[in-house]
C-alpha positions as CSV (number, residue, x, y, z in Angstrom):
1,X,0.0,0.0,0.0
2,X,2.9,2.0,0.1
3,X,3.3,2.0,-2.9
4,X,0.0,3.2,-3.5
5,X,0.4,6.0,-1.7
6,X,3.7,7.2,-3.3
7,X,1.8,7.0,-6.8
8,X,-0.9,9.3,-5.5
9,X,1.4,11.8,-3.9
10,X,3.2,12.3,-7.1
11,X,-0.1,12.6,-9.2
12,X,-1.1,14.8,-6.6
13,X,2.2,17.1,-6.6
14,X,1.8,17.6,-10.1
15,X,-2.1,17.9,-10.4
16,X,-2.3,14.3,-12.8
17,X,-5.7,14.3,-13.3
18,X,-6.1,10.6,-13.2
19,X,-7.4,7.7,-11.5
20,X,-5.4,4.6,-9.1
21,X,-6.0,1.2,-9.3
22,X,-5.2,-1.1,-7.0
23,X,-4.9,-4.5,-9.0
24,X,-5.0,-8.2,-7.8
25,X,-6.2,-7.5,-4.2
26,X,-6.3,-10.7,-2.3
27,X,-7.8,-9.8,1.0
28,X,-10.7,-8.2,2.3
29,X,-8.5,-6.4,4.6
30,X,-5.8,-4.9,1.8
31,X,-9.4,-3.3,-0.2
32,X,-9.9,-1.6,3.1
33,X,-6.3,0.1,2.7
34,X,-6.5,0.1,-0.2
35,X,-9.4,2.6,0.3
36,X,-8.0,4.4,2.9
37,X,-4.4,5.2,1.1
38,X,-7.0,7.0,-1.8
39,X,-6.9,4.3,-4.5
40,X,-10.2,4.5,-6.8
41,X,-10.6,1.1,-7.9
42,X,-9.6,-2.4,-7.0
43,X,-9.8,-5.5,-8.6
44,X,-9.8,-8.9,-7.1
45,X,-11.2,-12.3,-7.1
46,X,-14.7,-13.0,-6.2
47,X,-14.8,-14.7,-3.3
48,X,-12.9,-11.2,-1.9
49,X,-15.8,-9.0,-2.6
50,X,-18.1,-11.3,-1.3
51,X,-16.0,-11.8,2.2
52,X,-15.9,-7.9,2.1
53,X,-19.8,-8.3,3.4
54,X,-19.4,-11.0,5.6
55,X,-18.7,-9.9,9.5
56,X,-19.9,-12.3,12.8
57,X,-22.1,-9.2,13.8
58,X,-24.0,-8.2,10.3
59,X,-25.1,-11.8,10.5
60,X,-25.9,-11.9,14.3
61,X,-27.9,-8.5,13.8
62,X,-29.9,-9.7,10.7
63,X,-30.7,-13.0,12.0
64,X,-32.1,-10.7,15.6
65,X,-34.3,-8.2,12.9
66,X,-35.6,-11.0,10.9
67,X,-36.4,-13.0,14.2
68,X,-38.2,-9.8,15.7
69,X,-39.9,-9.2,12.7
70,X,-41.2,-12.4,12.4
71,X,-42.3,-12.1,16.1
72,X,-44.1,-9.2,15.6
73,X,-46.0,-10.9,13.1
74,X,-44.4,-9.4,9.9
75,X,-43.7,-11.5,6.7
């Protein structure tokens, strides 16, 4: 990600107007620094962008919604 972040500082010195991007990502967490360093596109496998909306607690928290809403006599 250095690296990344050297690129944009020199387009950024010299007012490039152009965009970064970030090529064969190959974990969720290196898309978030990806993201963070100011690169504007990734690509990666497919399994990476689907673990990117994966987390223990979004699944806990949905499962708790759906199971109030059901209880409350929602469909």
């Amino acid at each position: 990600m250095e690296l990344i972040r050297q690129i944009l500082t020199i387009y950024k010195n010299y007012d490039y107007k152009t965009l970064v991007l970030v090529a064969s990502v190959r974990h969720p967490q290196h898309v978030v620094e990806a993201a963070l360093a100011g690169g504007h596109i990734c690509t990666m496998p497919y399994s990476i962008f689907q673990a990117l909306f994966k987390h223990p607690l979004t699944d806990s928290g949905l499962k708790k919604f759906l199971d109030d809403w059901k209880a409350k006599g929602q469909q």
